[in-house]
LOFIGU-638179 format. One record per atom (N, C-alpha, C, O): residue in three letters; x negated, y negated, z negated; residue number from 1; atom name. Coordinates in steps of 0.05 Angstrom, whole numbers, plus 5000, padded with zeros to 4 digits. Layout:
<nodes>
<node residu="ALA" u="X" v="Y" w="Z" num="NUM" atome="CA"/>
...
</nodes>
This chain:
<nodes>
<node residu="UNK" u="2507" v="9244" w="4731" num="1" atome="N"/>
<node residu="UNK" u="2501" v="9246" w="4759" num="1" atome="CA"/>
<node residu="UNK" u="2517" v="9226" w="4774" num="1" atome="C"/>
<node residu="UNK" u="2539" v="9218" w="4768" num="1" atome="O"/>
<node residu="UNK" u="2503" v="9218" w="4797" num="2" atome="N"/>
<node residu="UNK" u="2519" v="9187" w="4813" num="2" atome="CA"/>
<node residu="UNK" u="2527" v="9205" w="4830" num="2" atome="C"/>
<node residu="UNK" u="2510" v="9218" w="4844" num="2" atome="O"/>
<node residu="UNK" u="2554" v="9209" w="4832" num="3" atome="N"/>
<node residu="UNK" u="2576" v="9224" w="4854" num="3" atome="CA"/>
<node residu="UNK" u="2567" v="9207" w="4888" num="3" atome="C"/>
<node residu="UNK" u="2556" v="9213" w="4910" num="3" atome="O"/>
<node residu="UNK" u="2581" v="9182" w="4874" num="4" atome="N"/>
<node residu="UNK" u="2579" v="9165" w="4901" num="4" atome="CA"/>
<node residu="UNK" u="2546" v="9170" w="4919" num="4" atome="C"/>
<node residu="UNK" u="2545" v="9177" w="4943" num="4" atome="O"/>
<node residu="UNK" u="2521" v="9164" w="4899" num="5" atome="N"/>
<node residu="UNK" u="2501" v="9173" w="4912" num="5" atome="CA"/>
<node residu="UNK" u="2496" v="9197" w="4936" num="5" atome="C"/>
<node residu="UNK" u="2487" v="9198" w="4959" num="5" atome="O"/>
<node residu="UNK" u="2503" v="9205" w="4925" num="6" atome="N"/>
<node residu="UNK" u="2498" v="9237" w="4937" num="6" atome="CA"/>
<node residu="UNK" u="2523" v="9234" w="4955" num="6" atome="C"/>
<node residu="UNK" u="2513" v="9240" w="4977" num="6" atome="O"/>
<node residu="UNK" u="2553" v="9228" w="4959" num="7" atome="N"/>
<node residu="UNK" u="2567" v="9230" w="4970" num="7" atome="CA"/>
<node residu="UNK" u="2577" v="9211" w="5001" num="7" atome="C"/>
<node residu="UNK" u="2596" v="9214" w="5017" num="7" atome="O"/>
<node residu="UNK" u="2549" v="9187" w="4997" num="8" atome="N"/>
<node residu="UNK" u="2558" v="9176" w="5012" num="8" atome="CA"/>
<node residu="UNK" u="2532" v="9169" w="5034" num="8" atome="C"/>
<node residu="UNK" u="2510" v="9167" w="5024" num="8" atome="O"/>
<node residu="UNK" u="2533" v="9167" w="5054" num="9" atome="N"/>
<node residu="UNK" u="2518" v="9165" w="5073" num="9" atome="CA"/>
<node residu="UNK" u="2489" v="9143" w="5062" num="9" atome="C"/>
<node residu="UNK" u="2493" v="9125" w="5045" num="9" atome="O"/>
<node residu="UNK" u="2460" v="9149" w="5076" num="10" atome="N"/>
<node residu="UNK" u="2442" v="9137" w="5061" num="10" atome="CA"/>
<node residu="UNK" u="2432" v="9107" w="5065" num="10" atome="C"/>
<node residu="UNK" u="2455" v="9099" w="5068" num="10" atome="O"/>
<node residu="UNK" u="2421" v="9091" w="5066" num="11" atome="N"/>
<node residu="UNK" u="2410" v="9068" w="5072" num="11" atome="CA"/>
<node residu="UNK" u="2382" v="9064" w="5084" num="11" atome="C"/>
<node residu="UNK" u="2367" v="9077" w="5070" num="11" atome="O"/>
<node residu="UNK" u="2371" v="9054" w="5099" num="12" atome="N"/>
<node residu="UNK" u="2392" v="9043" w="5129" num="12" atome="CA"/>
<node residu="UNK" u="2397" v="9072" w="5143" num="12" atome="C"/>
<node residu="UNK" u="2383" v="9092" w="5145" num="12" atome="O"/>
<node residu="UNK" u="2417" v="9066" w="5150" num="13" atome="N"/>
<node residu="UNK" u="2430" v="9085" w="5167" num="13" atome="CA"/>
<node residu="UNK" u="2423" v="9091" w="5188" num="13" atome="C"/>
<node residu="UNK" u="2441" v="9104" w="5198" num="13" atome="O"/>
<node residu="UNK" u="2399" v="9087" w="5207" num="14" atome="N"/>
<node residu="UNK" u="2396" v="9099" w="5234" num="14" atome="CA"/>
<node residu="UNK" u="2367" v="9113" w="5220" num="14" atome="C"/>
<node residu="UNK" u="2361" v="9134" w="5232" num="14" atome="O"/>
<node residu="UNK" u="2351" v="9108" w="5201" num="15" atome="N"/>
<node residu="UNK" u="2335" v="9131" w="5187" num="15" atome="CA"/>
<node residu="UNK" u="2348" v="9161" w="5174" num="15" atome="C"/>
<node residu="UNK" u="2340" v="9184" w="5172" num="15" atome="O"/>
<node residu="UNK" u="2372" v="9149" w="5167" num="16" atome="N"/>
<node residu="UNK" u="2384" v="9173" w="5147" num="16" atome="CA"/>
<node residu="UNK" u="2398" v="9189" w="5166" num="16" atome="C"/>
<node residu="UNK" u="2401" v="9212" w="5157" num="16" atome="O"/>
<node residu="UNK" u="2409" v="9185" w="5189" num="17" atome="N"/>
<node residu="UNK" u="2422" v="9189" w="5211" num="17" atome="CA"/>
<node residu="UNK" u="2401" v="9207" w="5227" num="17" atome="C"/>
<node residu="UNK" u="2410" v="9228" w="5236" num="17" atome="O"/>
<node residu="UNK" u="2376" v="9202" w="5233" num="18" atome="N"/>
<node residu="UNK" u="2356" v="9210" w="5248" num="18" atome="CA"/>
<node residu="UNK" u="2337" v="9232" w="5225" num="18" atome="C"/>
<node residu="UNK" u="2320" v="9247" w="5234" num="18" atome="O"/>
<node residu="UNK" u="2343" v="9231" w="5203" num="19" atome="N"/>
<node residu="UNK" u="2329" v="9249" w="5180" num="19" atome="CA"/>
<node residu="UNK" u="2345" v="9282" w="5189" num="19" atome="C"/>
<node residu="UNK" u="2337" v="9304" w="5197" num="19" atome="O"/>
<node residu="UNK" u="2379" v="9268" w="5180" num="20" atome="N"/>
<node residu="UNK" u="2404" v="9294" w="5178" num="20" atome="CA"/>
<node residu="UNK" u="2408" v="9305" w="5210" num="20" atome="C"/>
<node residu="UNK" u="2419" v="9326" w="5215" num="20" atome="O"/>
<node residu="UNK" u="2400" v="9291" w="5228" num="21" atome="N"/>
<node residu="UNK" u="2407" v="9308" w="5261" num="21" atome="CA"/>
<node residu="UNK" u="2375" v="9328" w="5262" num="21" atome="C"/>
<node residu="UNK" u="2375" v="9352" w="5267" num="21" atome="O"/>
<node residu="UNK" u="2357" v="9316" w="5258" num="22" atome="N"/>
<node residu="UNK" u="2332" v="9335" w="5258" num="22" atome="CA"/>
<node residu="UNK" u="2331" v="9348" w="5239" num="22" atome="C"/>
<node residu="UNK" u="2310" v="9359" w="5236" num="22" atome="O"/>
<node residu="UNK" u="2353" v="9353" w="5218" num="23" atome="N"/>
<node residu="UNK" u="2347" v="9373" w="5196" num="23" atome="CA"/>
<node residu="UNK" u="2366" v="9396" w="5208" num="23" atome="C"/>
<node residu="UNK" u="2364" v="9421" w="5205" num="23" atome="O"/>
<node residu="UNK" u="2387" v="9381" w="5223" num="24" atome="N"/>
<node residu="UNK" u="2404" v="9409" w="5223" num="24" atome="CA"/>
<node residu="UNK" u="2396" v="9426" w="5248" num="24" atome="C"/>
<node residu="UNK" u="2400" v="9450" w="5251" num="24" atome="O"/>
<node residu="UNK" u="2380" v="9405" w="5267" num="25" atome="N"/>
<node residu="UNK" u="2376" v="9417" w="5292" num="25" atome="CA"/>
<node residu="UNK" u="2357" v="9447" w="5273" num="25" atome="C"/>
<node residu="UNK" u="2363" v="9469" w="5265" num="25" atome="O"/>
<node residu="UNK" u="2333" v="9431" w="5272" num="26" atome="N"/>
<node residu="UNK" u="2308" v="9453" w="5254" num="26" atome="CA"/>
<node residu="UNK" u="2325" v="9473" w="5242" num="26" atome="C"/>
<node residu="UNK" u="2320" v="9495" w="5251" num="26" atome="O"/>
<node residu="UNK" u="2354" v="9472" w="5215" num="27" atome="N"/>
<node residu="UNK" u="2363" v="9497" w="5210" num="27" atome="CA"/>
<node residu="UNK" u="2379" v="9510" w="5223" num="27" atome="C"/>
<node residu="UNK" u="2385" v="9532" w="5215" num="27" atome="O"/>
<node residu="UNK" u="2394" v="9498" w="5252" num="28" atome="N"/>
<node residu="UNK" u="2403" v="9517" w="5268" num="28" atome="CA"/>
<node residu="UNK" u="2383" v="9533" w="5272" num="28" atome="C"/>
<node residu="UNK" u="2379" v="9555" w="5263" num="28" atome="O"/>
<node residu="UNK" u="2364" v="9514" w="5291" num="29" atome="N"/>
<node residu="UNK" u="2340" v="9536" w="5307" num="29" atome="CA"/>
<node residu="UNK" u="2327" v="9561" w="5282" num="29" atome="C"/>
<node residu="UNK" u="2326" v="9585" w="5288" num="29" atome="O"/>
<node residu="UNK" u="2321" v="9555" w="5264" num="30" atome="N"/>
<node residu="UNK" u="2299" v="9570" w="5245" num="30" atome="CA"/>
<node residu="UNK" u="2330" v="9592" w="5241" num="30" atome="C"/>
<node residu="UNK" u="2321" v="9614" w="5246" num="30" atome="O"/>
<node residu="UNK" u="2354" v="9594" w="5236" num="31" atome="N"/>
<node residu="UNK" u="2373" v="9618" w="5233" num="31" atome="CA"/>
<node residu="UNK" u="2393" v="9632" w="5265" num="31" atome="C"/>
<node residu="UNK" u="2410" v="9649" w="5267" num="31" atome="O"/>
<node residu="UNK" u="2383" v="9619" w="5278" num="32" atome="N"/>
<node residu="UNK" u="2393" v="9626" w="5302" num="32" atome="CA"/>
<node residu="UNK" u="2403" v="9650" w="5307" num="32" atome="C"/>
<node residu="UNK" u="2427" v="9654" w="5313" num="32" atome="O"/>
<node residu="UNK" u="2380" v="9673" w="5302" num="33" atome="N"/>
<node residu="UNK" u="2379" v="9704" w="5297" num="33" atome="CA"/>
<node residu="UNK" u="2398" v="9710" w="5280" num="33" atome="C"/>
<node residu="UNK" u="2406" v="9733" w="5281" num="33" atome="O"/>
<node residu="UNK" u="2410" v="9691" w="5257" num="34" atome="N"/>
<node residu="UNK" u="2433" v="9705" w="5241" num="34" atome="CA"/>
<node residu="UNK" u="2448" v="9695" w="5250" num="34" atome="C"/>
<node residu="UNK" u="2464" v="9714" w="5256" num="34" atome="O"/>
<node residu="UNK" u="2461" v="9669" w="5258" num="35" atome="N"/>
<node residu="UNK" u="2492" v="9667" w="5260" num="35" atome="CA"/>
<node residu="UNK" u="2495" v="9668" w="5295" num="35" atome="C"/>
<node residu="UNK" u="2517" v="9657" w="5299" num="35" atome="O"/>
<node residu="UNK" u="2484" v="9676" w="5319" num="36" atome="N"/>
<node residu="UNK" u="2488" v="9678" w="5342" num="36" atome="CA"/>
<node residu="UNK" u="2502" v="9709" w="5343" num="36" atome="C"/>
<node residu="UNK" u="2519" v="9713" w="5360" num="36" atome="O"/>
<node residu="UNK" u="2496" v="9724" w="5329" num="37" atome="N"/>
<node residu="UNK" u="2509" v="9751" w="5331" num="37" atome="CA"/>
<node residu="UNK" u="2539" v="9750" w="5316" num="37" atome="C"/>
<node residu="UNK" u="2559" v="9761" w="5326" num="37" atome="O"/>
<node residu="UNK" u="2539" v="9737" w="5295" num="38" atome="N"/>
<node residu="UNK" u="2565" v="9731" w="5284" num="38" atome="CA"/>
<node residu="UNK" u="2586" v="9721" w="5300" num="38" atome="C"/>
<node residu="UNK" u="2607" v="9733" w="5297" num="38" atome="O"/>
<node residu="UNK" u="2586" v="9700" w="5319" num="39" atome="N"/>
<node residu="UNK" u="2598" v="9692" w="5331" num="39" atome="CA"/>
<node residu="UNK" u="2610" v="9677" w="5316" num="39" atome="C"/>
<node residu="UNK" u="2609" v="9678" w="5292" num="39" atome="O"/>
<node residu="UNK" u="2628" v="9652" w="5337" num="40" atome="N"/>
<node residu="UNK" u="2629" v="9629" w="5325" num="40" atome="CA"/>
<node residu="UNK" u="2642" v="9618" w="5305" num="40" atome="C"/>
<node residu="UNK" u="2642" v="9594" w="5307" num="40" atome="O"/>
<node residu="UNK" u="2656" v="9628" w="5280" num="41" atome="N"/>
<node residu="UNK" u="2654" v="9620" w="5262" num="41" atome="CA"/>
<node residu="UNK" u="2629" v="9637" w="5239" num="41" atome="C"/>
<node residu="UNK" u="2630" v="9625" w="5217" num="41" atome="O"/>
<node residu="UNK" u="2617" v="9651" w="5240" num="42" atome="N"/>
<node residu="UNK" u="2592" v="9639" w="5228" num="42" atome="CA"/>
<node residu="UNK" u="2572" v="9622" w="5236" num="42" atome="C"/>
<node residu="UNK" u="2554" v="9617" w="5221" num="42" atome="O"/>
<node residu="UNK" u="2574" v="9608" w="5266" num="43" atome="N"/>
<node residu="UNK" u="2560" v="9584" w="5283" num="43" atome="CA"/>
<node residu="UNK" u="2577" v="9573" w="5271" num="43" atome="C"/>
<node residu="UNK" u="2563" v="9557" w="5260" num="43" atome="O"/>
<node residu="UNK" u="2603" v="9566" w="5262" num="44" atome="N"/>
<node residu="UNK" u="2604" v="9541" w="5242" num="44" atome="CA"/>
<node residu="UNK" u="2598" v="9538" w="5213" num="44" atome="C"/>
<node residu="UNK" u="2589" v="9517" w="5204" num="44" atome="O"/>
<node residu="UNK" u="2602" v="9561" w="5200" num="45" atome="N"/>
<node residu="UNK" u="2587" v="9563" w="5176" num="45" atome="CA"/>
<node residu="UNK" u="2564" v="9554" w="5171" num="45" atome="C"/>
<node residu="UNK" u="2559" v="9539" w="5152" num="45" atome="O"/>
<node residu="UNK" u="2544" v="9566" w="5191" num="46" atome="N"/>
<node residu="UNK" u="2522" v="9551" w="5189" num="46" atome="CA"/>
<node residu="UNK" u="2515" v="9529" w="5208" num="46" atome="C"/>
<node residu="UNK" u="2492" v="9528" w="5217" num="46" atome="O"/>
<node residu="UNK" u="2536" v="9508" w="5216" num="47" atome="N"/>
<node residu="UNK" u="2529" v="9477" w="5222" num="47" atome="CA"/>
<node residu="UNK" u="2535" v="9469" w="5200" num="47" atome="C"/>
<node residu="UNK" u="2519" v="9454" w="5190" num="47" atome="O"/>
<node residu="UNK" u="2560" v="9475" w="5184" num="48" atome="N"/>
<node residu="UNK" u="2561" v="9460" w="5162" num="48" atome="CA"/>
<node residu="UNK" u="2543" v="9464" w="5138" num="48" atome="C"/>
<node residu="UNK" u="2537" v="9443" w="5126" num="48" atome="O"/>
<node residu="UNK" u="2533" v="9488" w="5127" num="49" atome="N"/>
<node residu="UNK" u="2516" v="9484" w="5113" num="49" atome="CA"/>
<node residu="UNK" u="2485" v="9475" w="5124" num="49" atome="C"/>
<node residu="UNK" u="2468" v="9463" w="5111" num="49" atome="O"/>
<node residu="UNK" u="2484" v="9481" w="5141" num="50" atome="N"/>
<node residu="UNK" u="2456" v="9466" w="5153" num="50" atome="CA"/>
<node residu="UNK" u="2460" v="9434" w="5150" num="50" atome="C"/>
<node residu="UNK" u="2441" v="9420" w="5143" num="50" atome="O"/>
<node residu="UNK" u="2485" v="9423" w="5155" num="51" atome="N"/>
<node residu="UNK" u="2491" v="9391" w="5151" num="51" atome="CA"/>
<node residu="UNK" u="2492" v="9384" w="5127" num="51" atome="C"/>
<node residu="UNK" u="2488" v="9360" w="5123" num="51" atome="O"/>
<node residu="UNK" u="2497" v="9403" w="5101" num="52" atome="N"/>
<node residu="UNK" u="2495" v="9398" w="5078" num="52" atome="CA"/>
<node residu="UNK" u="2468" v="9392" w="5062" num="52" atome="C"/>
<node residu="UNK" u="2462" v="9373" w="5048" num="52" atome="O"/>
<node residu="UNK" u="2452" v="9420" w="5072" num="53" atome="N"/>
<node residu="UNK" u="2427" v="9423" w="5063" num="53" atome="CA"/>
<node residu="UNK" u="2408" v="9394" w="5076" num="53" atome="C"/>
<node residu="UNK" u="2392" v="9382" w="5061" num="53" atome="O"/>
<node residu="UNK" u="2411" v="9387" w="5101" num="54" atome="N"/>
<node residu="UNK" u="2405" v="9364" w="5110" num="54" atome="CA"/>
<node residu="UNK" u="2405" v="9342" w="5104" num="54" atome="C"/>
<node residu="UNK" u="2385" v="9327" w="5104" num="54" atome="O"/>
<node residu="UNK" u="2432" v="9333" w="5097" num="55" atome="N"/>
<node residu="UNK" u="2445" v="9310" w="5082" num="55" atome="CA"/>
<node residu="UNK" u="2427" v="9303" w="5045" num="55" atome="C"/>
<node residu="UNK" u="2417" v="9282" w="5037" num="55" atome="O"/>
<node residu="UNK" u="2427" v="9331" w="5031" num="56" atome="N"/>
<node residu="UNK" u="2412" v="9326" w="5014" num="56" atome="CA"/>
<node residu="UNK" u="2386" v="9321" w="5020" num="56" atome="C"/>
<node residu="UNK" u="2375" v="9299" w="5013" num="56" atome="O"/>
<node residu="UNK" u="2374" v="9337" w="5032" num="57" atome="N"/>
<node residu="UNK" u="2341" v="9339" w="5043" num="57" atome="CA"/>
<node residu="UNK" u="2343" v="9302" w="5047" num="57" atome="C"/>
<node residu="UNK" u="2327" v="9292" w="5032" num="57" atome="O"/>
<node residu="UNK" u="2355" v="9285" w="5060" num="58" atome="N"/>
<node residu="UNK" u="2349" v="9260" w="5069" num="58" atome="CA"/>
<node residu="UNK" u="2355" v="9250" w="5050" num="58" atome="C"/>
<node residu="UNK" u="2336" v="9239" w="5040" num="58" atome="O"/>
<node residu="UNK" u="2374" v="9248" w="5038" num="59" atome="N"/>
<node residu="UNK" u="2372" v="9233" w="5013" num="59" atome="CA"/>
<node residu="UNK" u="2348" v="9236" w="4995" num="59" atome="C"/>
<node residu="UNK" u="2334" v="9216" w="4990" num="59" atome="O"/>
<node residu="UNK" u="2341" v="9258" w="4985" num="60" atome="N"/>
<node residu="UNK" u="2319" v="9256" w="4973" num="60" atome="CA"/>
<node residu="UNK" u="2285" v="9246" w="4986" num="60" atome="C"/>
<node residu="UNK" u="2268" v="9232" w="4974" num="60" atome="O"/>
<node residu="UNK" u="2284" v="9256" w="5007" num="61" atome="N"/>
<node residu="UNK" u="2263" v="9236" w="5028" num="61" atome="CA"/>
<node residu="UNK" u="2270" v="9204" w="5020" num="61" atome="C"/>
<node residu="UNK" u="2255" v="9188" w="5011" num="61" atome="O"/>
<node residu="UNK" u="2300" v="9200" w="5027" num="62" atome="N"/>
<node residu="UNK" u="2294" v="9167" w="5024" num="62" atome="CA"/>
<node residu="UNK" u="2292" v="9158" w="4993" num="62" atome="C"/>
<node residu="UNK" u="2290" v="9135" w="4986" num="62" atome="O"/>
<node residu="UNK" u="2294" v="9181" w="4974" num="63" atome="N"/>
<node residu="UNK" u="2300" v="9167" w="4953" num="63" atome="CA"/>
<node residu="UNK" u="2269" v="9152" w="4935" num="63" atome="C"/>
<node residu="UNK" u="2267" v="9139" w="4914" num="63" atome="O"/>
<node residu="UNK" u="2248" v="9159" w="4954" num="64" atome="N"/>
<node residu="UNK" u="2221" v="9172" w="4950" num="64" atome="CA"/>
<node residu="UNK" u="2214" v="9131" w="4951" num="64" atome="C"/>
<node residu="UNK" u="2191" v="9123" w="4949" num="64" atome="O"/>
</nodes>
């Protein structure tokens, strides 16, 4: 498995940049109902895994 791949930001960068901000917006909004009652550290829990799941999701879009 290529570490670096996956670990490093995608090519060109204002696509891969514009892939991962509309992925996390979409998984804030679509879990809203679960981490707004949690309060805010589960609102960071889920920015960061929403940025993760995102980050992959664009890589694999661009890898296409």
């Amino acid at each position: 498995m290529n570490w670096k791949y996956w670990l490093s930001a995608g090519e060109p960068r204002p696509r891969y940049a514009l892939l991962v901000a509309v992925g996390v917006v979409v998984m804030m909004a679509l879990t809203y109902s679960i981490w707004h009652p949690g309060g805010p550290g589960l609102a960071a829990f889920a920015a960061v895994a929403a940025t993760i799941i995102s980050h992959v999701s664009a890589k694999m879009i661009m890898r296409k």
